[in-house]
C-alpha positions as CSV (number, residue, x, y, z in Angstrom):
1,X,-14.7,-5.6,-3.8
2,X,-11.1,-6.3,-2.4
3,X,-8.4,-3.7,-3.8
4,X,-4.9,-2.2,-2.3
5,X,-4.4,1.1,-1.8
6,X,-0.5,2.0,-1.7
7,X,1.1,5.7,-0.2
8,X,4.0,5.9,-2.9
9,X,7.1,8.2,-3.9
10,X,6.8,7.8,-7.7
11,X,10.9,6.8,-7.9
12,X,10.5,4.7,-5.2
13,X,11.8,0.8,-6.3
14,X,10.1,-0.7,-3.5
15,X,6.7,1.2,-4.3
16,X,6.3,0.1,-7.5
17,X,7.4,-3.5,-6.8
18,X,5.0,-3.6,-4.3
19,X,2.5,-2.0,-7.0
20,X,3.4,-4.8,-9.9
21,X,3.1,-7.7,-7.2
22,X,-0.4,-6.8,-6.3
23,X,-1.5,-6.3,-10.2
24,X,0.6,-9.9,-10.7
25,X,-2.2,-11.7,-8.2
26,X,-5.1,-9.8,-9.7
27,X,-5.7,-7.3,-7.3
28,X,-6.8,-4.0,-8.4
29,X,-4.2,-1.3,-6.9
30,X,-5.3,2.4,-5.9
31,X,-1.7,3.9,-6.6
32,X,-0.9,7.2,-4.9
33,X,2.1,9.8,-6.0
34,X,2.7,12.2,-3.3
35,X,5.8,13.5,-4.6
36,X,4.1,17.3,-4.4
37,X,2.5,16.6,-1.1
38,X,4.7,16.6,1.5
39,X,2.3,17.7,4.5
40,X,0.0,15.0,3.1
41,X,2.8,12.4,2.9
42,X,3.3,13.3,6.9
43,X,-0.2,12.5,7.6
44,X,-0.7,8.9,6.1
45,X,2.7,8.3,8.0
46,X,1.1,9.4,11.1
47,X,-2.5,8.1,10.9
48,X,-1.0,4.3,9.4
49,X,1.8,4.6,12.1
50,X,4.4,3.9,9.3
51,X,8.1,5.3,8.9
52,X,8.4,5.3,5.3
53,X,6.7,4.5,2.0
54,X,5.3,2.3,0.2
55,X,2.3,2.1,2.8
56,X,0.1,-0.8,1.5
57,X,-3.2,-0.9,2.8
58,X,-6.0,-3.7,2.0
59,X,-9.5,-2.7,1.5
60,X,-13.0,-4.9,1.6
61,X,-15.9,-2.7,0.8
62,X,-17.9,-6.0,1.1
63,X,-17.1,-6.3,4.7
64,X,-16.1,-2.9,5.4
65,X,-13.0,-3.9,6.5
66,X,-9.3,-1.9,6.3
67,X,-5.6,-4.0,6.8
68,X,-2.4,-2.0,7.2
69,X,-0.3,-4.6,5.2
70,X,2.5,-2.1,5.9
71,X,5.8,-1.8,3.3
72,X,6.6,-3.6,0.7
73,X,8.6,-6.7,3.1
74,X,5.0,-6.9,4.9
75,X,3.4,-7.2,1.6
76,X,5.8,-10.0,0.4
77,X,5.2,-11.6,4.0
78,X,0.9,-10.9,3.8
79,X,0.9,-13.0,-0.2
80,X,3.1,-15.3,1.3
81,X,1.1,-16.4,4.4
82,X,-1.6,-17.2,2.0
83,X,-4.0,-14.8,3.5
């Protein structure tokens, strides 16, 4: 199975763009809010190495395989490379 999962402020713009894109090529999206968790927030930051949101990651259960995409620009860039 191949999903995204995306860190997200829920009234983030670039979040849920990056959210609608991934539904738009048939991807399955794992969507998380963490409006209320800010010590959480801090952590994905930290362990993804990423400044701000949306933090996209891809997953491969198949494969067991994770990909930092990063925000939503490296998103845009990652659909447009044709990977």
């Amino acid at each position: 199975m191949e999903y995204f999962m995306i860190i997200a402020w829920g009234e983030c713009p670039f979040c849920v763009q990056a959210k609608a894109m991934i539904l738009d090529k048939g991807f399955e999206c794992e969507y998380i809010v963490l409006d209320h968790a800010p010590t959480l927030l801090k952590n994905y930051k930290s362990a993804y190495d990423m400044k701000t949101v949306p933090i996209v990651i891809y997953h491969n259960t198949k494969d067991n395989y994770e990909k930092v995409i990063g925000g939503y620009t490296d998103l845009v860039e990652f659909f447009n490379s044709g990977t």
